[in-house]
C-alpha positions, 0 to 999 in steps of 0.5 A, a space after each residue: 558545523 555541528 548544525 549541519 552535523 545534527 541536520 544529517 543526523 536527523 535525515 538518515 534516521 528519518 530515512 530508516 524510518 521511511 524505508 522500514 514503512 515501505 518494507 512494512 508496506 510491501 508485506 502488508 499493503 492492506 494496512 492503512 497507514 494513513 497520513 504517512 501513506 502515498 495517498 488517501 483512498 483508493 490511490 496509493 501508488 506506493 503499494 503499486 509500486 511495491 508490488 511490481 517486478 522491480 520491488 525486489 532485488 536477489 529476492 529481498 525487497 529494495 525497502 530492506 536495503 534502504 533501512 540498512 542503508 540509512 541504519 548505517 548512515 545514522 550508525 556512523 555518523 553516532 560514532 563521529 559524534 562520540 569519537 574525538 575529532 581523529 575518528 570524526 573526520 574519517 567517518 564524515 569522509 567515509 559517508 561521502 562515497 556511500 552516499 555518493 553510491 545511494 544517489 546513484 542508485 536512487 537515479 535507477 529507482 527514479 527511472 523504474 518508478 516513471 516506467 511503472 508510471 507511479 509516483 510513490 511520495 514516500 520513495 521520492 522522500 528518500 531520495 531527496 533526503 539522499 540529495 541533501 546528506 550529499 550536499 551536506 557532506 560536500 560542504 563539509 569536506 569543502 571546509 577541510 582545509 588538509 585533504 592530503 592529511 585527511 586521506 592520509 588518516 583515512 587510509 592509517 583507518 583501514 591498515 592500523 599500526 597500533 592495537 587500539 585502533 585495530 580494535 575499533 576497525 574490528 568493532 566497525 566491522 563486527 557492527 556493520 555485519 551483525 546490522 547487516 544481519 538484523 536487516 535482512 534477519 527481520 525482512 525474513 522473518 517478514 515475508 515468513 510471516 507473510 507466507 505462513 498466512 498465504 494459500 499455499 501455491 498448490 491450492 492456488 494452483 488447483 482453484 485456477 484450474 476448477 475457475 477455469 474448467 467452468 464454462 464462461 456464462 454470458 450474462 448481460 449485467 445491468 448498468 450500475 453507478 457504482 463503480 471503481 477503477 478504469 471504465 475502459 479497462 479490459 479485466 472486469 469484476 462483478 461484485 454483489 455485495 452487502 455493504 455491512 457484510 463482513 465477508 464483504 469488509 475482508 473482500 474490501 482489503 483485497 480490493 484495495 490490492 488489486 486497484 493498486 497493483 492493477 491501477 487502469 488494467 481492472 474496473 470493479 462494477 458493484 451491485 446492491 444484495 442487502 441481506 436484509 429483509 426490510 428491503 430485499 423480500 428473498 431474506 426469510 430473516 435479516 442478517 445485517 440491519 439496515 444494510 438496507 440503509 447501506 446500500 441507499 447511502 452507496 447509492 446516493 454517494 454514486 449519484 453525486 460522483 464520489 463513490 469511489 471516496 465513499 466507499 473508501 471511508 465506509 469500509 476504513 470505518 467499518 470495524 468501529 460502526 459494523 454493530 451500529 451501523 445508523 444515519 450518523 455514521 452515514 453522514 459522517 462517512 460522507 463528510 469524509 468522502 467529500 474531504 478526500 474528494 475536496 468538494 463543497 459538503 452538500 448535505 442536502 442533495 446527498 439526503 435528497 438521494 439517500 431518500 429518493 425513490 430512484 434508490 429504492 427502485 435500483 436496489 430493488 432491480 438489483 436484487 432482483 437481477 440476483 436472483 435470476 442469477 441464484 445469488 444466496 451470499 455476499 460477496 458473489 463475485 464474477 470475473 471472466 464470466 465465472 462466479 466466485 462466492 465468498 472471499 477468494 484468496 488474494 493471489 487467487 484473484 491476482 492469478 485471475 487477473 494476470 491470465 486475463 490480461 494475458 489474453 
């Protein structure tokens, strides 16, 4: 009995614990979480799944309610530990309908998962840990042999004739309250601090409709063999970047979010413009060194079909390589990429293209399709044939997007 008591124990705060992840995840998706997030690279359908319409309920996120959830499990199942046996049963007994009312809500959530047709890993552990705590408890009361006796207490629990265990009913409901609180008082102040760092709706409003008052521009852009997202997709985003720019690092995050959220909707096609002048003759002085370096590596990456992880680990890594960015941090991003990819590490043909003259002539026309165009800055981006340069805010983007799609 007390093994499975310590075994319930250990999965309600293990699911507190995996529930607060995802509600740190639905405020903040750009963070990297890495071997407790849903997937390594650009594939993370936890972030997808915590950015849809379904990810809140009355305005709070579904995550907050599992951390409440679970938080009272844990609670309860503390006091039965500590309490002498009468209070021991009540409380195991008072988990089972609690329980019962978790998986069921779990089957819902199971059900919009597969209609957002995203599987999110953390989301699914939670629900497996439910099915085990009710199996648990099953067993459990099995094993109680007086049931009538048991009701009995239960109901003595909730309607208490004597003052000490009037006390203890009052000091369960006070604590339940101000957990209840605590929750939903730190969700809060979650998703203020959020909002004080987003561009207010009436800017967004306002960018939207400068975007939209430019006329289009129909530009034939050039083939590329860097690539992210659905090939077949109908939203595409035209991306020149320097691939040590730091602009380009804080565009990055937002990339991140869209892939998630907008999984097979959106393709973002990238194009070389290294600010630097040992390879792009338009520079008067380099600002990056050897982002020149950078863009063969992306190059050689695309060209062995692993851009996408690439591109992945070069970014992730970015903050600790951006002032000595060299040839081993472009190895070691490769051992990474081929990690993520799973593929035989062949180093050799990755050197073979980082240092092939096909690099140097697409980096080159792509620098010089930029200037045709008046390219001046990293990241330049185009999204239904208009341009945006810099890092555009991220609902700025999203709000793109969605009205594209609506069309």
């Amino acid at each position: 009995m007390r093994k499975h008591f310590n075994i319930m124990l250990v999965l309600s705060f293990s699911g507190a614990i995996i529930s607060g992840i995802l509600l740190y995840q639905h405020y903040f998706p750009e963070m990297n979480l890495g071997v407790i997030s849903c997937g390594k690279g650009f594939s993370n359908p936890c972030i997808a799944i915590g950015q849809s319409p379904y990810s809140k309920l009355f305005g709070i996120p579904i995550a907050a309610y599992g951390v409440l959830y679970f938080a009272i499990l844990t609670f309860m199942m503390l006091l039965a530990d500590y309490a002498e046996e009468y209070y021991y049963h009540i409380f195991m007994s008072l988990m089972f309908p609690i329980v019962i009312a978790g998986v069921m809500a779990d089957i819902i959530l199971a059900v919009l998962m597969i209609k957002i047709g995203e599987i999110c890993y953390l989301c699914v552990s939670t629900y497996i840990i439910n099915i085990f705590l009710l199996a648990l408890l099953y067993f459990y009361l099995k094993k109680i042999s007086n049931r009538e006796k048991l009701f009995e207490i239960i109901k003595n629990f909730f309607m208490p004739e004597s003052p000490d265990r009037k006390a203890v009913l009052s000091l369960f409901v006070v604590f339940i309250f101000f957990l209840s609180f605590s929750v939903f008082a730190a969700t809060i102040i979650l998703q203020s601090r959020v909002s004080a760092s987003q561009t207010p709706e009436s800017k967004i409003t306002k960018l939207i409709s400068d975007f939209y008052n430019e006329e289009p521009q129909s530009i034939d852009f050039p083939e590329t063999n860097m690539n992210l997202g659905n090939s077949a997709a109908k939203v595409k985003i035209y991306v020149f970047n320097d691939f040590l720019c730091s602009a380009c690092y804080k565009f990055y995050n937002i990339e991140k979010y869209i892939l998630a959220r907008y999984k097979n909707k959106v393709e973002i096609k990238y194009y070389h413009y290294p600010l630097d002048s040992s390879c792009n003759k338009y520079m008067d002085e380099t600002i990056y060194a050897n982002s020149c370096q950078a863009s063969r590596a992306m190059f050689a990456a695309a060209s062995m079909n692993i851009f996408e992880e690439y591109f992945y680990s070069h970014f992730s890594n970015y903050p600790f390589f951006k002032d000595g960015y060299g040839s081993e941090q472009i190895f070691k991003n490769f051992e990474e990429a081929m990690k993520i990819k799973n593929s035989i590490n062949d180093k050799k043909s990755f050197e073979l293209f980082l240092n092939s003259k096909e690099a140097t002539d697409l980096i080159k026309k792509h620098i010089e399709f930029a200037e045709k165009l008046k390219i001046e800055a990293t990241p330049t981006i185009y999204i239904a044939g208009r341009k945006i340069v810099g890092v555009p805010p991220r609902e700025f983007v999203s709000a793109i997007i969605d009205r594209e799609l609506s069309k």
